[in-house]
ChimeraX commands (.cxc) that place a marker at each C-alpha (Angstrom):
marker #1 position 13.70,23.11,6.52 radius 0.5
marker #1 position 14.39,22.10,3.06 radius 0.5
marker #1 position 15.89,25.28,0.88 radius 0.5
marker #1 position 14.46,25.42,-3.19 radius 0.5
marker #1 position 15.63,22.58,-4.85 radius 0.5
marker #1 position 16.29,25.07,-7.68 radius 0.5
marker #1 position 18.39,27.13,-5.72 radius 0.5
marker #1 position 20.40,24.17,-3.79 radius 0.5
marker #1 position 21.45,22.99,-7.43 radius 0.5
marker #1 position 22.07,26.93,-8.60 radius 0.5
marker #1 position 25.24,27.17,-5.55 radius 0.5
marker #1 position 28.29,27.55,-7.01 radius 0.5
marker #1 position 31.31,25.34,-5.92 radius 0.5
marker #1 position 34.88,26.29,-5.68 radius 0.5
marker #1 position 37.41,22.83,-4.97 radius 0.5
marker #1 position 40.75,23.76,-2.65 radius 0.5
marker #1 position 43.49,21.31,-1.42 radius 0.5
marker #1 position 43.93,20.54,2.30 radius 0.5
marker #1 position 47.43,19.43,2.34 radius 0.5
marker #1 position 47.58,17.40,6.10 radius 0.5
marker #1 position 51.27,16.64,7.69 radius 0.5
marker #1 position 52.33,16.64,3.85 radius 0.5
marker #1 position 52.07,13.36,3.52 radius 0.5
marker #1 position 48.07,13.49,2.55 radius 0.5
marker #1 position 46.27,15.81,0.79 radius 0.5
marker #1 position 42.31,15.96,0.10 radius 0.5
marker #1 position 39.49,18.07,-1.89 radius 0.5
marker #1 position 37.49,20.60,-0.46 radius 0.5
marker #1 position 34.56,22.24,-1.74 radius 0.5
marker #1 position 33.96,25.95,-1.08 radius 0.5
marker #1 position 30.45,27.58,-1.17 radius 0.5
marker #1 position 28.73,30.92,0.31 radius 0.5
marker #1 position 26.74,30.44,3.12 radius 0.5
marker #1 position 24.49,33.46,2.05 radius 0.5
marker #1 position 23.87,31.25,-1.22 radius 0.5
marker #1 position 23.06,28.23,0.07 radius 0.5
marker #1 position 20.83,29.95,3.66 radius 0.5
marker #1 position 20.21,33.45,2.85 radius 0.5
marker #1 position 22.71,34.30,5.73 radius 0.5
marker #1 position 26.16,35.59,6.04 radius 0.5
marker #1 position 29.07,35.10,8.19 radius 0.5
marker #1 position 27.46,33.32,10.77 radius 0.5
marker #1 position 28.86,29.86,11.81 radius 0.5
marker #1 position 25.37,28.71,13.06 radius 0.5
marker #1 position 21.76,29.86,12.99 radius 0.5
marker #1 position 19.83,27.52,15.60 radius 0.5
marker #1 position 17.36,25.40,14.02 radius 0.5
marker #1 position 18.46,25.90,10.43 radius 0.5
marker #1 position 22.25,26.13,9.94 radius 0.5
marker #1 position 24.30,23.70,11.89 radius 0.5
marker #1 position 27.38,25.27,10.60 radius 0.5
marker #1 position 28.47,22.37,7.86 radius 0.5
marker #1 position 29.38,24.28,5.62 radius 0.5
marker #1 position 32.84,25.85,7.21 radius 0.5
marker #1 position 35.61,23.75,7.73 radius 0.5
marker #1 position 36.50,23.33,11.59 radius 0.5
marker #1 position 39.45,22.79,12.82 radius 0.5
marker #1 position 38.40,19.29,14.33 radius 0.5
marker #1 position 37.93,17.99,11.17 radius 0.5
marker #1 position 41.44,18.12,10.40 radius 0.5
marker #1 position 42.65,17.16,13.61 radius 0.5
marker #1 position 40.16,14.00,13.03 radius 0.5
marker #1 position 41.87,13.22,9.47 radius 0.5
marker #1 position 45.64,13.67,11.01 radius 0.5
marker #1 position 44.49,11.30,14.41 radius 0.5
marker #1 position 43.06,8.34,12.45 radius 0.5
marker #1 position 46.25,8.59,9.68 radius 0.5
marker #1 position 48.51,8.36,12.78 radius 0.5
marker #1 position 46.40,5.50,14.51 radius 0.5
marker #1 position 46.73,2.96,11.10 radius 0.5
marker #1 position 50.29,3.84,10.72 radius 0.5
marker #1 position 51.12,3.42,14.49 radius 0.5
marker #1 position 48.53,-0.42,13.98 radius 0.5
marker #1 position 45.94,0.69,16.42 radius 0.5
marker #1 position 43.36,0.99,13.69 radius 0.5
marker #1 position 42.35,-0.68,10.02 radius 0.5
marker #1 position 39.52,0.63,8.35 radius 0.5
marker #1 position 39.92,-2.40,5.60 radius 0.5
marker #1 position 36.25,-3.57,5.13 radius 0.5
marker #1 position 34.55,-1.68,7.90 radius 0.5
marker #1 position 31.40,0.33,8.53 radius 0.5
marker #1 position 31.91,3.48,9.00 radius 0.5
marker #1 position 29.33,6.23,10.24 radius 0.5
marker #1 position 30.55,9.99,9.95 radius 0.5
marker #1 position 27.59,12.36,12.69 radius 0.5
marker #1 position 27.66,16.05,11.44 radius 0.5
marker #1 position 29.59,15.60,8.65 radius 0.5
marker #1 position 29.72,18.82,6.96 radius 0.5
marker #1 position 32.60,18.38,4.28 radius 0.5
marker #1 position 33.24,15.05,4.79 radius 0.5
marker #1 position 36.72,15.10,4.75 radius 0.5
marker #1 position 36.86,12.27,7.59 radius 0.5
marker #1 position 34.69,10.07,6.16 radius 0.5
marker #1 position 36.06,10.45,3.00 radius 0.5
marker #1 position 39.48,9.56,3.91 radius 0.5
marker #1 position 38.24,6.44,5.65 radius 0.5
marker #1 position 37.17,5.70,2.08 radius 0.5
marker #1 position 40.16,5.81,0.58 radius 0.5
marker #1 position 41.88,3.57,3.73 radius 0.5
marker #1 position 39.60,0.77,2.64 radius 0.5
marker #1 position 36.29,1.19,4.38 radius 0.5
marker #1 position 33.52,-1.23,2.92 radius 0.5
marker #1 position 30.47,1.22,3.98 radius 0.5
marker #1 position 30.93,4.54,4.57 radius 0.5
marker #1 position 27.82,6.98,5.40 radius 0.5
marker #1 position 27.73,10.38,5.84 radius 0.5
marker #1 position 24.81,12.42,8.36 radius 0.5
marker #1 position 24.10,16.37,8.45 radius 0.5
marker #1 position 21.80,18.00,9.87 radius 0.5
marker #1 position 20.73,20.39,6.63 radius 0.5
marker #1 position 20.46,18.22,3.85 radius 0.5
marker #1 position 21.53,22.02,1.50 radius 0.5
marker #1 position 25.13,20.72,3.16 radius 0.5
marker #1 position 25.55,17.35,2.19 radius 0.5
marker #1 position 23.80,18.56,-1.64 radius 0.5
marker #1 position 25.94,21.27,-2.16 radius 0.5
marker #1 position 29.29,20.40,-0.20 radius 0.5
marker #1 position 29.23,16.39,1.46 radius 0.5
marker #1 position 28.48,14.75,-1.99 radius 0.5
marker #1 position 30.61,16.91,-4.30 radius 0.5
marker #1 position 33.59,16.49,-2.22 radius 0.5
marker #1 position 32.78,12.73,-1.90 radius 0.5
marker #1 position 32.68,12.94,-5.51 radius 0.5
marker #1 position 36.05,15.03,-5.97 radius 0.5
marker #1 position 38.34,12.93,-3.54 radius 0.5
marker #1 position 36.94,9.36,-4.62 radius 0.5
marker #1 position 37.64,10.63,-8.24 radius 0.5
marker #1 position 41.14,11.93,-7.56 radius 0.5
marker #1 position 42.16,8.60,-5.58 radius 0.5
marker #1 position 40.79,6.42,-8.25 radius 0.5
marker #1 position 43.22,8.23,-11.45 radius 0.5
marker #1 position 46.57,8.25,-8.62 radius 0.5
marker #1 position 46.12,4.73,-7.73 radius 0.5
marker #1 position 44.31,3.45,-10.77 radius 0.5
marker #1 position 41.78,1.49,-8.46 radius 0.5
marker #1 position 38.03,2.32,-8.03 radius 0.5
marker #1 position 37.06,3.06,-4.26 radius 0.5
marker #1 position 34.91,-0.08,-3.03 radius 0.5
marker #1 position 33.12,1.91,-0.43 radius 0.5
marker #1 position 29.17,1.70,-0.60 radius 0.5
marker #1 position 28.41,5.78,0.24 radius 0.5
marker #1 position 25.15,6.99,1.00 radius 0.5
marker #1 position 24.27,10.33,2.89 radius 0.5
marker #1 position 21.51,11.23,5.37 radius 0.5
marker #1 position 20.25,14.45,6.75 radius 0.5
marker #1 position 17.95,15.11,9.76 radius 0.5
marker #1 position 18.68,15.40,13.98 radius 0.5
marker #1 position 20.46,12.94,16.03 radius 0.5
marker #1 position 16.98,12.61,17.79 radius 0.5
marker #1 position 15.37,10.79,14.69 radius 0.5
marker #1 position 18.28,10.09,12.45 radius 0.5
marker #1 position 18.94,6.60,13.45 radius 0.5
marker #1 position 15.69,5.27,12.19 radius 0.5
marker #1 position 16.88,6.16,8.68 radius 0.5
marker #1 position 20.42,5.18,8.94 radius 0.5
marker #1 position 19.82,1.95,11.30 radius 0.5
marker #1 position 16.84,0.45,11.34 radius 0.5
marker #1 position 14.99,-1.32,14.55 radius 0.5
marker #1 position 14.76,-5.00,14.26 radius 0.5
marker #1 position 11.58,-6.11,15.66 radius 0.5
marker #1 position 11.52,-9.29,17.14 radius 0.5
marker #1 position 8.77,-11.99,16.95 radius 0.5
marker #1 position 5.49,-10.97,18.35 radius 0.5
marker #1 position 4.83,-10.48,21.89 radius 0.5
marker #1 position 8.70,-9.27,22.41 radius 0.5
marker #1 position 10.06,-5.98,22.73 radius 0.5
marker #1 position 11.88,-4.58,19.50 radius 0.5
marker #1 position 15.76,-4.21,20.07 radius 0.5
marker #1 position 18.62,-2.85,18.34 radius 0.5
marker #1 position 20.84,-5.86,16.49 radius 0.5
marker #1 position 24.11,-4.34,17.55 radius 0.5
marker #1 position 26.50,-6.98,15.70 radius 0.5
marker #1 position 25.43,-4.98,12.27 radius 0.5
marker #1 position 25.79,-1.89,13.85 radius 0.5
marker #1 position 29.23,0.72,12.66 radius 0.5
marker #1 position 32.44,-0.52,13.32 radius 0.5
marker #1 position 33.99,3.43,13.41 radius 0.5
marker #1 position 31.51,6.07,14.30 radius 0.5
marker #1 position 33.83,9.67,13.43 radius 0.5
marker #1 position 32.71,13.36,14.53 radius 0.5
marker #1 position 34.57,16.51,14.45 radius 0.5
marker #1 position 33.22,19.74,16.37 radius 0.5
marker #1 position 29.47,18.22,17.37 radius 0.5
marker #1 position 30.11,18.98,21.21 radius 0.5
marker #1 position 29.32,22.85,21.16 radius 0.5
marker #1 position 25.82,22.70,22.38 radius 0.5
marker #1 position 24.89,20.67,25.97 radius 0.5
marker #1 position 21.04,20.64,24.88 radius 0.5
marker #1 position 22.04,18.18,22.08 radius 0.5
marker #1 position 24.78,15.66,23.81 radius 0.5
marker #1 position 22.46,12.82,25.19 radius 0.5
marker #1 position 20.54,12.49,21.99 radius 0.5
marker #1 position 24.36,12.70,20.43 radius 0.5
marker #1 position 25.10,9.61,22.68 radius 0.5
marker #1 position 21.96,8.00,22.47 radius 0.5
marker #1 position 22.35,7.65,18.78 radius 0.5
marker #1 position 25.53,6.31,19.29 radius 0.5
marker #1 position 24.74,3.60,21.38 radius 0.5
marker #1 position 22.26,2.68,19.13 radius 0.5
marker #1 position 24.30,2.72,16.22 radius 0.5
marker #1 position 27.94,1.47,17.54 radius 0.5
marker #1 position 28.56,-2.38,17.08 radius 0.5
marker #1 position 29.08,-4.35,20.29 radius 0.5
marker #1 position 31.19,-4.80,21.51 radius 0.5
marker #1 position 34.39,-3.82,19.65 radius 0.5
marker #1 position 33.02,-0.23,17.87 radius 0.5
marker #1 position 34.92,2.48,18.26 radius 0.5
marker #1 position 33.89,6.50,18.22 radius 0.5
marker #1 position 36.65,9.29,17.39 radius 0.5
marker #1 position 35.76,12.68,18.53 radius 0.5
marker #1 position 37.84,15.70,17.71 radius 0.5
marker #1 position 36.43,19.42,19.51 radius 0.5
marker #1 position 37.18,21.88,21.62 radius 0.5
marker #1 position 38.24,21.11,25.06 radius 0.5
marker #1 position 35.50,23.35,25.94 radius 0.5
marker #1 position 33.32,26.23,23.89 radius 0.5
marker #1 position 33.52,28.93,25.78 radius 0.5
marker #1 position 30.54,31.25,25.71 radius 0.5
marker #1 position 28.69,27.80,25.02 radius 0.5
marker #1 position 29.58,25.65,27.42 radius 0.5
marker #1 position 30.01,22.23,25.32 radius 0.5
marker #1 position 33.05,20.21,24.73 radius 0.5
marker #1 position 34.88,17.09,24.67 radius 0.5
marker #1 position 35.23,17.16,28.83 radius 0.5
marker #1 position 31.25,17.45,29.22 radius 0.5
marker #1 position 30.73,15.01,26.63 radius 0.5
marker #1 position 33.18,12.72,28.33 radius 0.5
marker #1 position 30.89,13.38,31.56 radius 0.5
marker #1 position 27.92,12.39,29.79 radius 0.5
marker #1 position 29.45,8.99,28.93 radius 0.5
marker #1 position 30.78,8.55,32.14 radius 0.5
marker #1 position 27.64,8.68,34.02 radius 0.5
marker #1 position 26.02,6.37,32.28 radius 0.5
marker #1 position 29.08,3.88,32.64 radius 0.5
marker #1 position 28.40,2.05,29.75 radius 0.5
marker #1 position 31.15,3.36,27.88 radius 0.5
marker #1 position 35.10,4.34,28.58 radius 0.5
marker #1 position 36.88,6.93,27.14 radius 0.5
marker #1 position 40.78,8.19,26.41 radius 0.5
marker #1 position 42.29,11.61,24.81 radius 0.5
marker #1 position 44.61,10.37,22.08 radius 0.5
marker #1 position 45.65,14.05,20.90 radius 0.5
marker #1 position 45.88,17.26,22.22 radius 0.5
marker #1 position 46.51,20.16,19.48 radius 0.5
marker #1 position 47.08,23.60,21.16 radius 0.5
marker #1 position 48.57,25.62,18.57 radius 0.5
marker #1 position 47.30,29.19,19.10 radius 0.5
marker #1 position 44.36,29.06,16.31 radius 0.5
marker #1 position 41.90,27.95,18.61 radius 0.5
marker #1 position 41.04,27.10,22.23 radius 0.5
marker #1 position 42.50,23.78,23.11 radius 0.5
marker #1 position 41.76,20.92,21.08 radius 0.5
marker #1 position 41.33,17.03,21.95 radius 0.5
marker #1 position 40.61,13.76,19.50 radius 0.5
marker #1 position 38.87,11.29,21.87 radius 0.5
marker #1 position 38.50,7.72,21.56 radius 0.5
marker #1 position 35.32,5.89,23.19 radius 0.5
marker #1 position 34.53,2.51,23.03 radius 0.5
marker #1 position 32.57,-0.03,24.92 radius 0.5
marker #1 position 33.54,-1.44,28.69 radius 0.5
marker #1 position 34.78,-4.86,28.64 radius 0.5
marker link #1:1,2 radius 0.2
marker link #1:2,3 radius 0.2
marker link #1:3,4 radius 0.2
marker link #1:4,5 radius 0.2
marker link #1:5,6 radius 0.2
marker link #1:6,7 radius 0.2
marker link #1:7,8 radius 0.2
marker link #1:8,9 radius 0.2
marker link #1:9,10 radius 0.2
marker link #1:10,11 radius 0.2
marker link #1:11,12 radius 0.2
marker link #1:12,13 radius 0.2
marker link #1:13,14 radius 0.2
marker link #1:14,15 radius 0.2
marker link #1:15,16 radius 0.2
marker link #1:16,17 radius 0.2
marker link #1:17,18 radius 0.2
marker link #1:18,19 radius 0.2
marker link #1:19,20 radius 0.2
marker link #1:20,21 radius 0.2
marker link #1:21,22 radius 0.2
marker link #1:22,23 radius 0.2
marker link #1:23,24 radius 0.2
marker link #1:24,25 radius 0.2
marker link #1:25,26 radius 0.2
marker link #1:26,27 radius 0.2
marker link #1:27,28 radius 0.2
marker link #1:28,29 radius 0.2
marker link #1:29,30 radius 0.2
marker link #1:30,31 radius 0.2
marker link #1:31,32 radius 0.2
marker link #1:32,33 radius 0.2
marker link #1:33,34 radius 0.2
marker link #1:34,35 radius 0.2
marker link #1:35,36 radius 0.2
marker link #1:36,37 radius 0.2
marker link #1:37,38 radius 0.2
marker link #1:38,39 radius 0.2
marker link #1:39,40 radius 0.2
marker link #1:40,41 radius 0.2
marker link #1:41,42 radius 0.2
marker link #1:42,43 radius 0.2
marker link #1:43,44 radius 0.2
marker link #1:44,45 radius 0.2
marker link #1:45,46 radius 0.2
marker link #1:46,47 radius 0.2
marker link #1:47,48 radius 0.2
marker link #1:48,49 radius 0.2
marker link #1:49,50 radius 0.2
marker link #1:50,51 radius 0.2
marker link #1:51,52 radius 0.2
marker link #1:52,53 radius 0.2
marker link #1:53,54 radius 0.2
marker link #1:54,55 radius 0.2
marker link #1:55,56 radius 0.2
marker link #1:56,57 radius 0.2
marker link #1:57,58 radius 0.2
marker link #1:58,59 radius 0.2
marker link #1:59,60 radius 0.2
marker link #1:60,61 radius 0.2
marker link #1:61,62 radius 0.2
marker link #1:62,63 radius 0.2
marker link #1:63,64 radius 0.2
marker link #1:64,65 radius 0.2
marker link #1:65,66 radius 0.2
marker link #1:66,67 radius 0.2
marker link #1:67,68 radius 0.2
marker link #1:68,69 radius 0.2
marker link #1:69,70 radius 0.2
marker link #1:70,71 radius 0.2
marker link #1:71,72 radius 0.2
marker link #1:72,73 radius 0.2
marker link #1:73,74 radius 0.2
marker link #1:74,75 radius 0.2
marker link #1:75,76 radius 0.2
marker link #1:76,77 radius 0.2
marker link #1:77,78 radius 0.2
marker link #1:78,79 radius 0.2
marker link #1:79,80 radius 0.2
marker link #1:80,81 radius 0.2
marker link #1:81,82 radius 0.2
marker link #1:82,83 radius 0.2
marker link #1:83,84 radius 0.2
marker link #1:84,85 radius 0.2
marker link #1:85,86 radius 0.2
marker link #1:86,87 radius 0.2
marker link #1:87,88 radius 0.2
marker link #1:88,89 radius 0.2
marker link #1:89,90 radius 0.2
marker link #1:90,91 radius 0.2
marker link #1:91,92 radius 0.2
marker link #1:92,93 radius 0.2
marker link #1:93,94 radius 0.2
marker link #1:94,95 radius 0.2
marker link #1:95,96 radius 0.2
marker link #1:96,97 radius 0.2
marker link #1:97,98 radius 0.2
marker link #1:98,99 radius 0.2
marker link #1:99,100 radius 0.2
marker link #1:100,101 radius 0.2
marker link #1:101,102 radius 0.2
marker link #1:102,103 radius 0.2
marker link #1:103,104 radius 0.2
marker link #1:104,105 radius 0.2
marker link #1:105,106 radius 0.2
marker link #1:106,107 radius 0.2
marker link #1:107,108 radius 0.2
marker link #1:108,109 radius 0.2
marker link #1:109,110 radius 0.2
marker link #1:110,111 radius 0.2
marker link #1:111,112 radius 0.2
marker link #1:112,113 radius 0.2
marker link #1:113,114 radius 0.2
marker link #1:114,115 radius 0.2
marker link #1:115,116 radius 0.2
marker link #1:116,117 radius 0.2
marker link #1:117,118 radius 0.2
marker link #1:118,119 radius 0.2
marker link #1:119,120 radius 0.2
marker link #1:120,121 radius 0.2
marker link #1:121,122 radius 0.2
marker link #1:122,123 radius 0.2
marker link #1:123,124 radius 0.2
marker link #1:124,125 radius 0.2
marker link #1:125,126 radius 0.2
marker link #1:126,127 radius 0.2
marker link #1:127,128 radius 0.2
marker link #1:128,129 radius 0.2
marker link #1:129,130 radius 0.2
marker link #1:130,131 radius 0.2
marker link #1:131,132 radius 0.2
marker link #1:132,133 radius 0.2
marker link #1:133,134 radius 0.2
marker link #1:134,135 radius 0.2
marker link #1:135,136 radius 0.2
marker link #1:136,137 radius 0.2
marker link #1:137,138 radius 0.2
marker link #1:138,139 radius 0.2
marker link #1:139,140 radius 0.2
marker link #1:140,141 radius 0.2
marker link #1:141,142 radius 0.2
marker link #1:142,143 radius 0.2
marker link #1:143,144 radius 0.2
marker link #1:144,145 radius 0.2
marker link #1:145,146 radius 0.2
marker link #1:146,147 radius 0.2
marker link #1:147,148 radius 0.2
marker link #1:148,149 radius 0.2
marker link #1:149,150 radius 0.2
marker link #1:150,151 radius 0.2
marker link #1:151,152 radius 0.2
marker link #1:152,153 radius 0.2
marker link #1:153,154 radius 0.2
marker link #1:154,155 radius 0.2
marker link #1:155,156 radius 0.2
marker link #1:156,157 radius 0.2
marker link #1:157,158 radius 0.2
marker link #1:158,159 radius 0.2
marker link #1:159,160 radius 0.2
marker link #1:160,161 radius 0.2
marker link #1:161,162 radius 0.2
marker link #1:162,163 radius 0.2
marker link #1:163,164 radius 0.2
marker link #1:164,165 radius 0.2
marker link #1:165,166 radius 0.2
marker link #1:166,167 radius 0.2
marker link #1:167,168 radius 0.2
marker link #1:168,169 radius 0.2
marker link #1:169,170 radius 0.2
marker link #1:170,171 radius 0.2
marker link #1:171,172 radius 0.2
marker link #1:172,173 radius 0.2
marker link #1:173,174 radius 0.2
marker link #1:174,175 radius 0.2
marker link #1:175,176 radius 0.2
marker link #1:176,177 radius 0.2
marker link #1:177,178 radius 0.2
marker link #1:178,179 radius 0.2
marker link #1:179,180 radius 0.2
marker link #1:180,181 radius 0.2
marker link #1:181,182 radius 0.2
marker link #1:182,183 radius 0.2
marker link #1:183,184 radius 0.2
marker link #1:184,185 radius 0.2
marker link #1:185,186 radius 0.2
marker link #1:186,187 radius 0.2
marker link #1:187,188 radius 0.2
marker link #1:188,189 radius 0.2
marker link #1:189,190 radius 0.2
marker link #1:190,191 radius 0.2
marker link #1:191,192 radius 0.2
marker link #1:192,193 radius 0.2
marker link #1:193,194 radius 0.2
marker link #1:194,195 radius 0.2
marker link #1:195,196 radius 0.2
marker link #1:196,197 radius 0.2
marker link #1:197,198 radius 0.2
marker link #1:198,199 radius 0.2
marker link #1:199,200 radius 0.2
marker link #1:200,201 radius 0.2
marker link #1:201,202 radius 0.2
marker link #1:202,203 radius 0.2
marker link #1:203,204 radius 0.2
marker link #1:204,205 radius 0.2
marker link #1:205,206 radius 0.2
marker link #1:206,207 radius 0.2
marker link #1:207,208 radius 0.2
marker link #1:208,209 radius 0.2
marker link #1:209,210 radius 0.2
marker link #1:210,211 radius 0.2
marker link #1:211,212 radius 0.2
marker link #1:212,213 radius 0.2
marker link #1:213,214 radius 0.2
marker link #1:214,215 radius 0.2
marker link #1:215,216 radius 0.2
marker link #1:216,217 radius 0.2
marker link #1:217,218 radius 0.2
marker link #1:218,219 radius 0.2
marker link #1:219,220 radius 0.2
marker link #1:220,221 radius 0.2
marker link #1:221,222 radius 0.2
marker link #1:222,223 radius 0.2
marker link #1:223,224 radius 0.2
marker link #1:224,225 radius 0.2
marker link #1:225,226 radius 0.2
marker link #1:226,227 radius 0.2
marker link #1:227,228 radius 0.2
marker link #1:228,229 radius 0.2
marker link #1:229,230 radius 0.2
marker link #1:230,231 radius 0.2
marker link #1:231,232 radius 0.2
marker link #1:232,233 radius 0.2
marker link #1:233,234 radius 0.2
marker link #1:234,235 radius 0.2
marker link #1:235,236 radius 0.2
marker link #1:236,237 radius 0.2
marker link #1:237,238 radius 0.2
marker link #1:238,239 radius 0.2
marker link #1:239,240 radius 0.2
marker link #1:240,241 radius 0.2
marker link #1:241,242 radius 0.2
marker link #1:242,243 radius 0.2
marker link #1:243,244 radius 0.2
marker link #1:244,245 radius 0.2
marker link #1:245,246 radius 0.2
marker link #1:246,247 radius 0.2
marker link #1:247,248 radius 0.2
marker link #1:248,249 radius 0.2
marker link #1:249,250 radius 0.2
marker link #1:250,251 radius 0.2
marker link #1:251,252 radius 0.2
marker link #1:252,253 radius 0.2
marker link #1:253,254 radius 0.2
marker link #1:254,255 radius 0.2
marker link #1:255,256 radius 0.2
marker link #1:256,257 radius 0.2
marker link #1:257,258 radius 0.2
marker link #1:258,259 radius 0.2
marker link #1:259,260 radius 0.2
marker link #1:260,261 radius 0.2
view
């Protein structure tokens, strides 16, 4: 799945401004898709582009919902652990950065996304908040590519327990934020989505932000199957926070989930 190294490290990267609510403003890298997969305007090729490397909508909506939730007091990211599925530019986990996070780690499916977009706009943002507020960013970053099926035995490991026992997952160092923007699109992929999250999510006071499409039509994902998914397996509760129906898209939600007290 892996592209050349030589040619991953060849892309060229162009750096725009996303100015949100103009009151915060972030880095974004731009590169060719063609470049990077040998394809062109195509926002996904099943089974080797994932689409990372366009910025959705969703991730924006994602950045704008948690900036509202700290300033309203329903969230601090000061010292947390924060876990950002399908990354693609980053800009959500990188803004939980900045806010304070103490871990902040990044998954994509193609690891040519997080080498040629993720990390240099990790790099770019962490950079530019350091010089405004004259303050390194504390955040321990690291980055990890592969499918939600798999993923979690890189990015949290399986305690085993003494011999004779069943391993288990030790939830209390699990993520205290788990963020995704536009990872709903396909129904094949949502109960390894939320299987990865329930393996990953601390218990019992994690949280997971979702920002998609209500539904993708022509798909048939979105944040209302999702929401089914979680639902019937009752574990987990969820709420729309925001609803962002301005014409550029089909209707869009942010969801919160969390765990049933």
């Amino acid at each position: 799945m892996a592209e050349n190294p030589n040619k991953v490290s060849s892309v060229k990267s162009t750096m725009d401004c996303v100015n949100l609510n103009g009151k915060l403003t972030l880095l974004k890298g731009r590169v060719s898709t063609y470049d990077v997969f040998g394809v062109s305007n195509s926002d996904l090729v099943p089974g080797k582009y994932e689409g990372g490397l366009k910025l959705w909508e969703g991730s924006l909506d994602l950045v704008k919902t948690l900036y509202s939730e700290i300033q309203d007091g329903k969230l601090s990211l000061e010292g947390k652990r924060v876990l950002e599925l399908g990354c693609g530019h980053g800009l959500p986990g990188i803004f939980t950065c900045i806010e304070g996070a103490a871990v902040v780690h990044f998954q994509d499916f193609n690891a040519e996304v997080l080498k040629c977009l993720t990390i240099p706009n990790v790099k770019a943002n962490l950079s530019k908040s350091s010089d405004e507020t004259e303050k390194s960013v504390p955040a321990e970053v690291r980055f990890f590519a592969g499918d939600w099926s798999e993923i979690h035995r890189m990015i949290f490991p399986v305690y085993q327990q003494p011999s004779g026992s069943s391993s288990m997952q030790d939830h209390s160092d699990g993520y205290d934020v788990i963020l995704m923007a536009e990872t709903v699109y396909s129904p094949s992929s949502l109960q390894n989505l939320y299987g990865l999250i329930k393996k990953c999510l601390r218990h019992p006071d994690g949280v997971v932000y979702l920002a998609a499409k209500k539904h993708y039509f022509g798909v048939g994902g979105g944040t209302r199957q999702f929401q089914s998914v979680v639902e019937e397996d009752g574990v987990m509760e969820a709420c729309v926070i925001t609803e962002v129906a301005d014409g550029s898209s089909n209707v869009r939600e942010v969801c919160k989930f969390s765990f049933k007290k």
